[in-house]
MARBA-3410 file (N, C-alpha, C, O; in Angstrom, 1 decimal):
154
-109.6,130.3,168.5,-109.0,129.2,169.2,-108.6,129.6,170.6,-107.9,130.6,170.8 ~ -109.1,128.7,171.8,-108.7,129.3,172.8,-107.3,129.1,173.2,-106.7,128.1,172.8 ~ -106.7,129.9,174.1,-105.1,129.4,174.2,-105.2,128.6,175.6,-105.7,129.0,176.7 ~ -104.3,127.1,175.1,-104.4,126.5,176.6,-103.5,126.6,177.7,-102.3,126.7,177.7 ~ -104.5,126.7,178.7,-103.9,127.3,179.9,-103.5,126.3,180.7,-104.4,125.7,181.3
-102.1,125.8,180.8,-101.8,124.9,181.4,-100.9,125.4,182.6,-100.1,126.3,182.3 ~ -101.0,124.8,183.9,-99.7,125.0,184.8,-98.7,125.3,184.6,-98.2,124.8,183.5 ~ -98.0,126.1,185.3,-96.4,126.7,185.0,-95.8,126.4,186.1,-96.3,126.9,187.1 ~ -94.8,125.5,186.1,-94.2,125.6,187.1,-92.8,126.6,187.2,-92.0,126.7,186.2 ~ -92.6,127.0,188.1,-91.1,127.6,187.9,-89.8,126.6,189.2,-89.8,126.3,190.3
-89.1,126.5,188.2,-87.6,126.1,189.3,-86.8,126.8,190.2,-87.1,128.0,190.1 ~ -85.9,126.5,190.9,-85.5,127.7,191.7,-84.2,127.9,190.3,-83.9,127.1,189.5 ~ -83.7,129.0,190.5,-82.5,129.2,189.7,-81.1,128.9,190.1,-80.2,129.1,189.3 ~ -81.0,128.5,191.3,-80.2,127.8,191.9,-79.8,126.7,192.9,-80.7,125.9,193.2 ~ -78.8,126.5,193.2,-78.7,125.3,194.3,-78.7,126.0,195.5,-77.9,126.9,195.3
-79.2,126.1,196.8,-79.1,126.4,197.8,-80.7,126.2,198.7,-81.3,125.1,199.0 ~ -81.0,127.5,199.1,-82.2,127.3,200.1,-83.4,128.1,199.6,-83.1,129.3,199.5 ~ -84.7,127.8,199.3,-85.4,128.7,198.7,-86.3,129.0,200.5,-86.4,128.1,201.3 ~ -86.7,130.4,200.5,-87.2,130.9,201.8,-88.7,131.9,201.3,-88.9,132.5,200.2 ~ -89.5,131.9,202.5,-90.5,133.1,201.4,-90.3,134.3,201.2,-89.7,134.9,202.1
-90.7,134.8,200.1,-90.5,136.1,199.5,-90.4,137.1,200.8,-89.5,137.9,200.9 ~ -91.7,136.9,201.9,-91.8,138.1,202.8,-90.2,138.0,203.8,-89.8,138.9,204.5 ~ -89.4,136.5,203.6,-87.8,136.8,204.4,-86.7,137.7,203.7,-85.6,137.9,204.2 ~ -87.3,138.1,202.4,-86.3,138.7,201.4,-85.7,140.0,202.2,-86.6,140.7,202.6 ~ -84.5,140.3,202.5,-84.3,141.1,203.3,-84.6,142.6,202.3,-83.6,143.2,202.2
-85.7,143.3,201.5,-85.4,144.5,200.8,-87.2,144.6,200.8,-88.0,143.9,200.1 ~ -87.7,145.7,201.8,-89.0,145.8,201.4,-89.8,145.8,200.1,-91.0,145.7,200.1 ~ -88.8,146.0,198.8,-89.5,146.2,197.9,-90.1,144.7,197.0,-90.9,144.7,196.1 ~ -89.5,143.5,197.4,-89.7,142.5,197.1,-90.7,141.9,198.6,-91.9,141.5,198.3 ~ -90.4,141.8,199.9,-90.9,141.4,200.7,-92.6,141.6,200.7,-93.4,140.7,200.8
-92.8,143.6,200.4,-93.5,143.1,200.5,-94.7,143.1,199.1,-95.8,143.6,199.1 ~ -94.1,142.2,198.0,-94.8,141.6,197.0,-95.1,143.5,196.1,-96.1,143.8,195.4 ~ -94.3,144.1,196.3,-94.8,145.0,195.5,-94.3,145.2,193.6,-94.7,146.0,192.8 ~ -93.4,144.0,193.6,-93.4,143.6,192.2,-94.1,142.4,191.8,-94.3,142.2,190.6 ~ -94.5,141.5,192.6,-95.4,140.8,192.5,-95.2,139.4,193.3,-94.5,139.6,194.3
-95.6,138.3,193.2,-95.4,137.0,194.3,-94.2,136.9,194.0,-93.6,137.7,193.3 ~ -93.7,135.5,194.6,-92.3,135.2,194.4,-92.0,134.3,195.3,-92.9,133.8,196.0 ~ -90.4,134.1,195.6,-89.9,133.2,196.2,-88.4,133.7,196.3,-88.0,134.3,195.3 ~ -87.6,133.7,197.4,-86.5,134.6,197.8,-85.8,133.0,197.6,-86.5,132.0,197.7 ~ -84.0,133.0,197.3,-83.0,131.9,197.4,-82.2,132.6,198.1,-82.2,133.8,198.0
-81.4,131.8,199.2,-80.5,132.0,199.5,-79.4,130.9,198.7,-79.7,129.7,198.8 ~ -78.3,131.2,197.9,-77.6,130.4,197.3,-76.4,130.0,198.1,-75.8,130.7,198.9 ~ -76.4,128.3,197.5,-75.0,127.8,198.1,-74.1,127.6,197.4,-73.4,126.6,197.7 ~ -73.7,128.8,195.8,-72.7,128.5,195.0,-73.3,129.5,194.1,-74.5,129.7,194.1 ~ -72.4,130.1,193.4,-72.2,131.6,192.8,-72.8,131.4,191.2,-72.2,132.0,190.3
-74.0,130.4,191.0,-74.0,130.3,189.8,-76.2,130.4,189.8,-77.0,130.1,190.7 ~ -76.5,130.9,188.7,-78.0,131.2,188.4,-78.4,130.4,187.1,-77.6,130.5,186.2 ~ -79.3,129.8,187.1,-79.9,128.8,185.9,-80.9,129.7,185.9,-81.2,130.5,186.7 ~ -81.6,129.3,184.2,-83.2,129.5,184.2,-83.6,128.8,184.8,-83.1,127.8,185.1 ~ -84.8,129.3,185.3,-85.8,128.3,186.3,-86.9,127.9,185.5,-87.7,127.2,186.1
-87.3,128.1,183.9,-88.1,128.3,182.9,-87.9,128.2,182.0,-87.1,129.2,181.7 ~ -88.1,127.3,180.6,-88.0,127.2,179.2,-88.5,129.1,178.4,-89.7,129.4,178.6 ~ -87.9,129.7,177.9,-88.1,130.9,177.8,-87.6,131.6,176.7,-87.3,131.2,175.6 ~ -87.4,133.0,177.4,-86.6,134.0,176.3,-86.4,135.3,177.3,-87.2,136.0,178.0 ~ -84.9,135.3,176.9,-84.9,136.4,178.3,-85.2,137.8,177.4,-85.0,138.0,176.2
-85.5,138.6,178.4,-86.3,139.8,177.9,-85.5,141.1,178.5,-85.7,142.1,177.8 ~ -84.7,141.2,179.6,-83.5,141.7,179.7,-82.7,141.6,180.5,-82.9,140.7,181.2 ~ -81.9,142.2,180.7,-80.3,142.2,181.0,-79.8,144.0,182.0,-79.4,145.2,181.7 ~ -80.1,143.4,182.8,-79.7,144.8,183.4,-78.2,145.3,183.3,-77.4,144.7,184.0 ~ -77.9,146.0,182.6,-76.6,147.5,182.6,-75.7,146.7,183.7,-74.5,146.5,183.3
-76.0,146.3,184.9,-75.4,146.2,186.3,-75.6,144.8,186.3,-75.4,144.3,187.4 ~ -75.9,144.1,185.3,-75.5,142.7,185.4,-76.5,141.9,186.7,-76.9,140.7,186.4 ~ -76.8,142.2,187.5,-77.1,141.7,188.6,-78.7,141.5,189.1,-79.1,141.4,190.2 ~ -79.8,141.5,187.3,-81.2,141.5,187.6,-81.5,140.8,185.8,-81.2,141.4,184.8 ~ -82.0,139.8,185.9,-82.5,139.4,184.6,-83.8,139.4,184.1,-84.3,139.4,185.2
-84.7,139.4,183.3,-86.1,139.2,183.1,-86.1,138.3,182.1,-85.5,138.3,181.0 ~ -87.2,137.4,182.6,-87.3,136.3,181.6,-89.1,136.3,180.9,-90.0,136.5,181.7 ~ -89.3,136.2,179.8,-90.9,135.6,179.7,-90.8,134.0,179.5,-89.8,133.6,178.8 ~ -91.6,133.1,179.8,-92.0,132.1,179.7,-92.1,131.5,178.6,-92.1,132.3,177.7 ~ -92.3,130.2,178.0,-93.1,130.1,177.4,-94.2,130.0,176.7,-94.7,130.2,175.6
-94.8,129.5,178.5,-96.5,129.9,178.3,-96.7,131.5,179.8,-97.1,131.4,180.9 ~ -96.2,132.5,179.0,-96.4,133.2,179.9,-96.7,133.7,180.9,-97.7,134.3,181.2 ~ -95.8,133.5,181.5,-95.0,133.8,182.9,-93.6,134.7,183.0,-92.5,134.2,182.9 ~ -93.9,136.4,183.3,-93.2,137.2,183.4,-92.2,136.6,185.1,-92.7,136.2,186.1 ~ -90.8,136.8,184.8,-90.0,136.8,185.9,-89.1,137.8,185.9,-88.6,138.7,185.2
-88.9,137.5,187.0,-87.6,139.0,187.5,-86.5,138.3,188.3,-87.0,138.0,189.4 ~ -85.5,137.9,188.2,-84.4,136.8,189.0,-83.3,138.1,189.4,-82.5,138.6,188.6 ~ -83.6,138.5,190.8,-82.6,139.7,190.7,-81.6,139.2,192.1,-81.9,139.3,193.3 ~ -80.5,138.8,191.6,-79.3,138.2,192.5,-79.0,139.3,193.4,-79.0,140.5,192.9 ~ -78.8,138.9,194.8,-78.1,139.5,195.8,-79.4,140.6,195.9,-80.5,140.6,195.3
-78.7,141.5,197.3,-79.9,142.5,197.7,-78.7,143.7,196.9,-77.6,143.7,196.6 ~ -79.8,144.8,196.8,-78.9,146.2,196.7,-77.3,146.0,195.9,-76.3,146.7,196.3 ~ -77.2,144.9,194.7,-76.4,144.6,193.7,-76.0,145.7,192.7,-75.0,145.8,192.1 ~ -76.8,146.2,192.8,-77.2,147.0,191.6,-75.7,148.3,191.9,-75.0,149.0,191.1 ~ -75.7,148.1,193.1,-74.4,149.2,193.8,-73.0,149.0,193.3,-72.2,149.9,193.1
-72.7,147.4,193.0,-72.0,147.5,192.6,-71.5,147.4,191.0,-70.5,146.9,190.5 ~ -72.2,147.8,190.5,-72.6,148.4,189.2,-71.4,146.9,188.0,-70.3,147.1,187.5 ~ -72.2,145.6,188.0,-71.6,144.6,187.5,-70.4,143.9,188.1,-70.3,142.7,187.9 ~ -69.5,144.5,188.7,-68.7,143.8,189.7,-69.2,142.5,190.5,-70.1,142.3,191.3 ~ -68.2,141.7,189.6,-68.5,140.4,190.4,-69.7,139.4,189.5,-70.2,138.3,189.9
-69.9,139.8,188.4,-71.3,139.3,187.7,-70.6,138.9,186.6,-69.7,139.6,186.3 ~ -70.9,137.7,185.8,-70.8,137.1,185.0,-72.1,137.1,183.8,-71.6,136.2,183.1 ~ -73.0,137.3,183.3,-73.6,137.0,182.8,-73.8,136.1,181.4,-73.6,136.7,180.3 ~ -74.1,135.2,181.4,-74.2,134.6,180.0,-74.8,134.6,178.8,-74.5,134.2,177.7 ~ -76.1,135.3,179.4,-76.9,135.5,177.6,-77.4,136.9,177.8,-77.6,137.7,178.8
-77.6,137.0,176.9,-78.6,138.5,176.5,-80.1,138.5,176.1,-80.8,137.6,175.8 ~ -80.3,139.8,176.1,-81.9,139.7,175.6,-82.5,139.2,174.1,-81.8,139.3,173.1 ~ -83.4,138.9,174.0,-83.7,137.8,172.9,-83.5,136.3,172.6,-84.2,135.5,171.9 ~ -82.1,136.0,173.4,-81.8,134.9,173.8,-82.7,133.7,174.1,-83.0,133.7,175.3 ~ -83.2,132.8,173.4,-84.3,131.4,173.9,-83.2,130.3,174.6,-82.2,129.8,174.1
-83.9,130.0,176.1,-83.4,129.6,177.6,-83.9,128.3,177.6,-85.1,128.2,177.3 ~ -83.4,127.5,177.9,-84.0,126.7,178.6,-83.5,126.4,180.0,-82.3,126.8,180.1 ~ -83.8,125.9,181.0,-83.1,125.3,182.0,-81.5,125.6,181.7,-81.0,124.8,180.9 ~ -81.0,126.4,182.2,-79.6,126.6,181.7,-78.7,127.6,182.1,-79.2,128.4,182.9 ~ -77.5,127.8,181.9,-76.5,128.8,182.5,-77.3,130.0,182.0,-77.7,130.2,180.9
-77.5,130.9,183.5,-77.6,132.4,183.0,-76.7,133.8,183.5,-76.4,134.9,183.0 ~ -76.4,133.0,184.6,-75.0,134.0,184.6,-74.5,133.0,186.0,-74.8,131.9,186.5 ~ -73.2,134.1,186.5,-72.1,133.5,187.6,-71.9,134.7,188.3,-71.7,135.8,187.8 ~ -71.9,134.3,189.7,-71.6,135.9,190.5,-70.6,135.3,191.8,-71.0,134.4,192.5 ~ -69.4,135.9,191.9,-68.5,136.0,193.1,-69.7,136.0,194.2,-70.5,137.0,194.3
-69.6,135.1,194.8,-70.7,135.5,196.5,-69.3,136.5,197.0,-69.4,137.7,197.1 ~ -68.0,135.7,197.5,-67.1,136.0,198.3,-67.1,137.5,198.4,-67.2,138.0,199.5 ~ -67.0,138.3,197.1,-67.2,139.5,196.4,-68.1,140.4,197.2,-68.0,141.4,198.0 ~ -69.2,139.7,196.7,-70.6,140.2,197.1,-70.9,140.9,198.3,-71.1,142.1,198.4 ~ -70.9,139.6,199.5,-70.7,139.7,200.4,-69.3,140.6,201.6,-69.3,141.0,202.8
-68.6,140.6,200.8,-67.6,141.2,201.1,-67.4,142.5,201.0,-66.6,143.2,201.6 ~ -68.4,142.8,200.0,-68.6,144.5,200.1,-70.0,144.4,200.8,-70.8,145.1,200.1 ~ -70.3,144.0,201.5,-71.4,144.0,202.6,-73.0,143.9,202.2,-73.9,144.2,202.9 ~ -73.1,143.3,200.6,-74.3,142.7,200.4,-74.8,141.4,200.3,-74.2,140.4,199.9 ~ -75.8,141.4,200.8,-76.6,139.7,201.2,-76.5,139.4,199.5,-76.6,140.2,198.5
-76.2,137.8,199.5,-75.9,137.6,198.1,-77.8,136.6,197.9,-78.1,135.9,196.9 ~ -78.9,136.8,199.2,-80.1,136.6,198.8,-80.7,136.9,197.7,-80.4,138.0,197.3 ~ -81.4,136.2,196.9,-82.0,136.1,194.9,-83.6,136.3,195.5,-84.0,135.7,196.5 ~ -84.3,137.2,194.7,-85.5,137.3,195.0,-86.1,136.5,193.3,-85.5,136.6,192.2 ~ -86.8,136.1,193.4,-87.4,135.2,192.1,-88.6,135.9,192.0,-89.3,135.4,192.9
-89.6,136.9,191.4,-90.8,137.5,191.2,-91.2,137.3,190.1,-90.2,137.2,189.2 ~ -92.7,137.1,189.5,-93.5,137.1,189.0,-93.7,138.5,188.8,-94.1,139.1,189.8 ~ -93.7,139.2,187.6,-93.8,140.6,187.6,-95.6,140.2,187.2,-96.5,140.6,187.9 ~ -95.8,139.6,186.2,-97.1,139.9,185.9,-98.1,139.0,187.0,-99.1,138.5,186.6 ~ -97.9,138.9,188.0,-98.7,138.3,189.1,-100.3,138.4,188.7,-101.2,137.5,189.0
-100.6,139.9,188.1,-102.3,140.2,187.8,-102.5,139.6,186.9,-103.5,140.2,186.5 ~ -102.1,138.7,186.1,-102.5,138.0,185.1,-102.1,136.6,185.3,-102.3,136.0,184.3 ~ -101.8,136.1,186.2,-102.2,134.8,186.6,-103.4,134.4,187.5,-103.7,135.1,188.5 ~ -103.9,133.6,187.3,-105.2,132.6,187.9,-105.1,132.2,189.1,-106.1,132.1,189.8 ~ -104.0,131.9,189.6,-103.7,131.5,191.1,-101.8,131.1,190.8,-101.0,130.8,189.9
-101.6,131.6,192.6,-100.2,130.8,192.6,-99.7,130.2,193.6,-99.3,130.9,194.6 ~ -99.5,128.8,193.6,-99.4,127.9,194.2,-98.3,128.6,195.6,-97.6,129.6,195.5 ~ -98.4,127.4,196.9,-97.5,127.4,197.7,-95.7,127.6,197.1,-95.0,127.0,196.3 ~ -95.7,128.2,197.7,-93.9,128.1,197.8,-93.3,126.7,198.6,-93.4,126.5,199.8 ~ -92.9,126.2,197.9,-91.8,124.8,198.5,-90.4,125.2,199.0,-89.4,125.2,198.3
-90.3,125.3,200.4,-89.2,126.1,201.1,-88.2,125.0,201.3,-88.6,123.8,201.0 ~ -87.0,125.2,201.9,-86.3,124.5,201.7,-85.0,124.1,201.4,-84.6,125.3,201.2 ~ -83.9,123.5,201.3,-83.3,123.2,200.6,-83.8,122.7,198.8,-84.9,122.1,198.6 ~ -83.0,123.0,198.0,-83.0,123.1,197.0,-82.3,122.6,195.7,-81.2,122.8,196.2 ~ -82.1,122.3,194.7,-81.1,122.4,193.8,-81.8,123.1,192.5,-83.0,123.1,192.5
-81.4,123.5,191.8,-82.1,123.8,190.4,-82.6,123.2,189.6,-82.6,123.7,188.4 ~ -83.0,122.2,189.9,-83.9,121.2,189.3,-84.8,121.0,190.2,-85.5,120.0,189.9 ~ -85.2,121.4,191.2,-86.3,121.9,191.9,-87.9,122.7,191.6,-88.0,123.9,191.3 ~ -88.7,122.2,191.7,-90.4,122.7,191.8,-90.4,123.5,192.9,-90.4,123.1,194.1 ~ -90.3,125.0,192.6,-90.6,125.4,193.8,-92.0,126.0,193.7,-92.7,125.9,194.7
-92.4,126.4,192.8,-93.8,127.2,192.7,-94.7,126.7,191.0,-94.3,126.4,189.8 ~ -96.0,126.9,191.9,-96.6,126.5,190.3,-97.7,127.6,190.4,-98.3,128.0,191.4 ~ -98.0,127.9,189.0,-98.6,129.0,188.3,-99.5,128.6,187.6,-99.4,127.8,186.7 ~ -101.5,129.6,187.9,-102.0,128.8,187.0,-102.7,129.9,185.6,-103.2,129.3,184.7
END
């Protein structure tokens, strides 16, 4: 039986500004070396799924989630730049791995915090398995809300 391959779209995970991946201020995302994507800049300290799913993990430091899809589509939603420093400070997280997502609370992060210890509170949104999609659509830049189409996957 063949499995059907239908579009994926992904949402942004937040309300704010989605920008392209190559503005992400952290070469390692810029330049697509985890795979396509879409950078947010947020205007409020809170991260939704962007995807009906199952999160897959939960970084130690609170501040990087991985989701699979549905219909398969690996993600990486990793809040703020260089977060990871402050080893969960400031992070809220709401679910854990195994967890089935839908459109929904996934964590909460102090920007004021963030920022305040001198990291960009910028969200890089990546497609880890990029080599196994068919194509991926334009990025829809912009302002945004989380109920937003920002990219589609084929």
């Amino acid at each position: 039986e063949e499995k059907q391959i239908s579009e994926k779209v992904i949402k942004s995970p937040m309300n704010g500004t989605v920008i392209p991946l190559s503005e992400v201020p952290d070469a390692v995302f810029s330049s697509e070396m985890l795979g396509k994507g879409f950078g947010v800049e947020p205007s409020e300290g809170k991260a939704y799924a962007p995807v009906d799913g199952e999160v897959t993990t939960v970084f130690d430091t609170k501040h990087a989630l991985g989701l699979m899809s549905k219909n398969g589509v690996e993600l990486l939603i990793h809040i703020g730049m260089d977060t990871v420093k402050l080893n969960g400070r400031g992070f809220d997280v709401k679910v854990k791995a195994g967890d089935q997502v839908k459109a929904g609370d996934l964590a909460e992060f102090d920007m004021d915090l963030i920022k305040s210890e001198g990291y960009p509170v910028t969200t890089a949104v990546v497609i880890t398995n990029t080599d196994d999609c068919e194509a991926i659509g334009e990025v829809k830049t912009g302002a945004v809300t989380k109920d937003t189409d920002v990219l589609t996957v084929l």
